[in-house]
C-alpha positions as CSV (number, residue, x, y, z in Angstrom):
1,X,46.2,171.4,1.7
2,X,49.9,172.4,2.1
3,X,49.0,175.7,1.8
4,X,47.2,176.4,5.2
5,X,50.2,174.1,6.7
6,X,53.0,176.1,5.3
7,X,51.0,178.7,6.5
8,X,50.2,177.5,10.2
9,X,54.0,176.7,10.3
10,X,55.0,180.4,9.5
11,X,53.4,181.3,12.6
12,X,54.6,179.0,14.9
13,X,58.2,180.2,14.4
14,X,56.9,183.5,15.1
15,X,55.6,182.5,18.1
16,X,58.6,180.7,19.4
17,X,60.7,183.6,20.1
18,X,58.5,186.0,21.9
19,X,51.4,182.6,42.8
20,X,51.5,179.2,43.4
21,X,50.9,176.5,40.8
22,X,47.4,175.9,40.1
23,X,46.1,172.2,41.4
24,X,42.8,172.4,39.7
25,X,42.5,171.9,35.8
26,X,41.8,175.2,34.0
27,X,39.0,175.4,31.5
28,X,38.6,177.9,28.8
29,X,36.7,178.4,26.5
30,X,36.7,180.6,23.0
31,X,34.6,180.3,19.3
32,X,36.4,180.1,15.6
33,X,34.6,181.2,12.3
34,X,31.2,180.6,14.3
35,X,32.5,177.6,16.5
36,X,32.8,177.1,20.0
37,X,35.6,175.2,21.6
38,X,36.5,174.3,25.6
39,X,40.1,173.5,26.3
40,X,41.0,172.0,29.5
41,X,44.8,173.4,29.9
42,X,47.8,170.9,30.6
43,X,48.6,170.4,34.3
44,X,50.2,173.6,35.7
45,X,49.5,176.1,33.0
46,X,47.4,179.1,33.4
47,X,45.5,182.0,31.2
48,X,46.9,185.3,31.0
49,X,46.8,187.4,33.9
50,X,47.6,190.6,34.5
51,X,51.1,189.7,34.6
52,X,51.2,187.9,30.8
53,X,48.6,189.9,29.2
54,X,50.9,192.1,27.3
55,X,52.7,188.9,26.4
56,X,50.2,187.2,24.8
57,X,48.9,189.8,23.2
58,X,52.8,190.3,21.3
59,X,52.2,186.9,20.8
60,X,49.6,187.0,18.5
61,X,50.8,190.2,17.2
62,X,54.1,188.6,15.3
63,X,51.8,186.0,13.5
64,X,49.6,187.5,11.2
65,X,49.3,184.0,9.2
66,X,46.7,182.9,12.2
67,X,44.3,183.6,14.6
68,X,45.5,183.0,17.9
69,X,42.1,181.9,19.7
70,X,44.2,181.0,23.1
71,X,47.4,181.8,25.0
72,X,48.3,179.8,27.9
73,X,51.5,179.8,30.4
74,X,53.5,178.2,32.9
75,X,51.7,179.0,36.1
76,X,55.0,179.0,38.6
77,X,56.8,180.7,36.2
78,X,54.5,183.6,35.5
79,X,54.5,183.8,39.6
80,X,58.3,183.3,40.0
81,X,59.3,185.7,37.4
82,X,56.4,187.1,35.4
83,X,58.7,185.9,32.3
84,X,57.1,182.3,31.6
85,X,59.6,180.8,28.9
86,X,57.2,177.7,28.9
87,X,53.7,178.3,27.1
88,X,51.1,177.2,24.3
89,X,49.0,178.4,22.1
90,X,46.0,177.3,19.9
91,X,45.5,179.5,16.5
92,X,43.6,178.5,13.5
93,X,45.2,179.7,9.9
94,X,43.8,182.3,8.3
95,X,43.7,180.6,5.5
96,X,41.5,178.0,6.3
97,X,38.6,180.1,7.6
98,X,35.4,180.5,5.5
99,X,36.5,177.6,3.6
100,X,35.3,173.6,3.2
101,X,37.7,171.6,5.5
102,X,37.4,167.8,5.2
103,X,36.9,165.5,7.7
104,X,40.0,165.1,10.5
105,X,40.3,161.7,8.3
106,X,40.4,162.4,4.9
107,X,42.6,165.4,6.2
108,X,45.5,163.2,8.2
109,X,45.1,160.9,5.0
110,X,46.0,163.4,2.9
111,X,48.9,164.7,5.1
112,X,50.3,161.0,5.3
113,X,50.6,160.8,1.6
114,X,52.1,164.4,1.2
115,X,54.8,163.1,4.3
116,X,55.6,159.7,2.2
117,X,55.9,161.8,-1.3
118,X,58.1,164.4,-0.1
119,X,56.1,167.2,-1.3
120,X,55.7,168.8,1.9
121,X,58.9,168.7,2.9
122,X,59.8,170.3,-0.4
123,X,57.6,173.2,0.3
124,X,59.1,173.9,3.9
125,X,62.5,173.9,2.4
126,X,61.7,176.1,-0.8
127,X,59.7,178.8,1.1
128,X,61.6,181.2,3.6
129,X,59.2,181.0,6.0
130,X,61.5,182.2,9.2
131,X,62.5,185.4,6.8
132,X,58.9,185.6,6.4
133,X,58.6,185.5,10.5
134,X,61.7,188.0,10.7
135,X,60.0,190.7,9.3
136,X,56.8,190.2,11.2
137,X,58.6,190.4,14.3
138,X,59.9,193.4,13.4
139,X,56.9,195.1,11.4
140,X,54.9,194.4,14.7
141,X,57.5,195.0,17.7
142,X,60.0,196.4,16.0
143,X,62.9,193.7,17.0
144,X,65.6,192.8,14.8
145,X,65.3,189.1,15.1
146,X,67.0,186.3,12.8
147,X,65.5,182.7,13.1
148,X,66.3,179.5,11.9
149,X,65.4,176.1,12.2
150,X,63.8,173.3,10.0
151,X,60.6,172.0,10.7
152,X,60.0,168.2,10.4
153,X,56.4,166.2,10.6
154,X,57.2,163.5,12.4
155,X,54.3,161.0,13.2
156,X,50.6,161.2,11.9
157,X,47.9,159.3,14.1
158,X,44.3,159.2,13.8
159,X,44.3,162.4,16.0
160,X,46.6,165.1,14.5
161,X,49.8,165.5,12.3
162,X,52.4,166.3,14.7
163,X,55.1,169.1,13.5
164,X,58.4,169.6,15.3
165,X,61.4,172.2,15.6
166,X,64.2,173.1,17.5
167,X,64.4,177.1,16.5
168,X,67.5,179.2,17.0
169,X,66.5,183.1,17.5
170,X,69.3,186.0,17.3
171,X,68.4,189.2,18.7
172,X,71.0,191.4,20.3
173,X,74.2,189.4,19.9
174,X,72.3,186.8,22.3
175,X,71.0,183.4,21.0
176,X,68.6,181.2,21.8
177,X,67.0,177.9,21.1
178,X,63.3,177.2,21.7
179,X,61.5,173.6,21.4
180,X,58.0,174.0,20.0
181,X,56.1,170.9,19.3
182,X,52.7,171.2,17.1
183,X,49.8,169.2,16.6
184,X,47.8,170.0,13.6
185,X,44.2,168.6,13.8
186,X,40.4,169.2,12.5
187,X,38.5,169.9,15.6
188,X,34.3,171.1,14.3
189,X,35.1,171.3,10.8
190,X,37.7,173.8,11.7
191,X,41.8,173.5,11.3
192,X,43.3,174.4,14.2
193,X,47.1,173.7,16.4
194,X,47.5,173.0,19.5
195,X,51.5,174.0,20.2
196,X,53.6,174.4,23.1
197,X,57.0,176.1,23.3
198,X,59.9,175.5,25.8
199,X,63.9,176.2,25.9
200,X,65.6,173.6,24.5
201,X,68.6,171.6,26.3
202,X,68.5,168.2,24.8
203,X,66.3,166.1,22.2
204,X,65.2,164.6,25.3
205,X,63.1,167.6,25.9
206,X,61.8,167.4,22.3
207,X,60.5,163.6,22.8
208,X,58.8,164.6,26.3
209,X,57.1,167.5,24.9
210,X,56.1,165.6,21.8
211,X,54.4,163.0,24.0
212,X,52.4,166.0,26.3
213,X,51.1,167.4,22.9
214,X,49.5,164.0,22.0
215,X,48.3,163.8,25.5
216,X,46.9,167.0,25.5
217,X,45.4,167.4,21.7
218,X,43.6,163.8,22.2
219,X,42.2,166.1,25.1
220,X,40.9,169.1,23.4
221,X,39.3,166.7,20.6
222,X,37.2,164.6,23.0
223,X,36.6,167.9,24.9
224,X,34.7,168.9,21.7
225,X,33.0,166.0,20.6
226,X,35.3,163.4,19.8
């Protein structure tokens, strides 16, 4: 199993670098590997737009460890600036597709004992998984990038696994540090994360974005069937 999540983790540090807010939920809708799925986004995010298009499509781009079945973003912000800095995304490894997933509870089981063990951890540290992300970025966009950050599992509940980072990004002499928070689920016999991305300030921003992910994955899941 810690192969599709070294995997799924590859591209969510690729991911972290690249009119008036909506009152109404937005629904969407997209199919995996034969699948289809309806997300309900979190309060005050949008689709892409004409604005963000171009975004998410670089978005996608610099991860060629997933799919990226669906880009969302800060509605004010897209409005304000057409620069949103706050977004999410739901991909699927690449890895995973065409293969035998088991259930979401066997699964999280699994991932709990690999957490206890240290094996997982192991893996994230031996890999380089944001050189791996570096050269994406660049094969794809063509920006010299350097990342860094260590990524840490931090809870497992009977909904998801729930990944965390604070990633540092170089590019131009200019740094930055992005929060991404990911859960990691089985949603229709298919692996998919549900992962949002904001600037970071404080660990406070980590635990409220933490929280919003396991708000918003036990979402999608009973969206789809429980």
């Amino acid at each position: 199993m810690r192969v599709w999540l070294v995997a799924a983790f590859a591209g969510l540090c690729a991911a972290s670098t690249a009119g008036d807010v909506s009152s109404k939920p937005v629904k969407a809708r997209f199919a995996v590997d034969g699948q289809n799925y309806a997300a309900t986004l979190p309060d005050g995010f949008c689709l892409p737009d004409e604005v963000t298009r171009g975004q998410a499509e670089t978005l996608a781009a610099v991860d060629p460890w997933s799919l990226t079945d669906l880009v969302f973003f800060s509605c004010a912000e897209t409005a304000a600036t057409g620069d949103p800095v706050h977004y999410g995304m739901i991909k699927t490894p690449k890895r995973s597709l065409g293969r035998k997933v088991s259930p979401r509870a066997e699964l999280l089981a699994e991932l709990k004992s690999e957490i206890r063990d240290g094996s997982l951890a192991e893996d994230f540290r031996r890999l380089d998984l944001t050189g791996d992300a570096d050269k994406a970025i660049k094969d794809q966009i063509g920006v010299e990038l350097k990342l860094s950050g260590q990524p840490q599992f931090v809870a497992v509940d009977d909904k998801a696994g729930y990944l965390l980072d604070v990633a540092g990004a170089e590019v131009g002499g200019k740094r930055a540090r992005m929060t991404f928070v990911a859960a990691i689920t089985v949603v229709r016999g298919r692996i998919l994360t549900w992962g949002e991305y904001a600037p970071y300030t404080s660990n406070a921003d980590l635990a409220a974005l933490l929280r919003r992910v396991k708000v918003e994955i036990a979402k999608f899941i009973a969206d789809n069937g429980g």
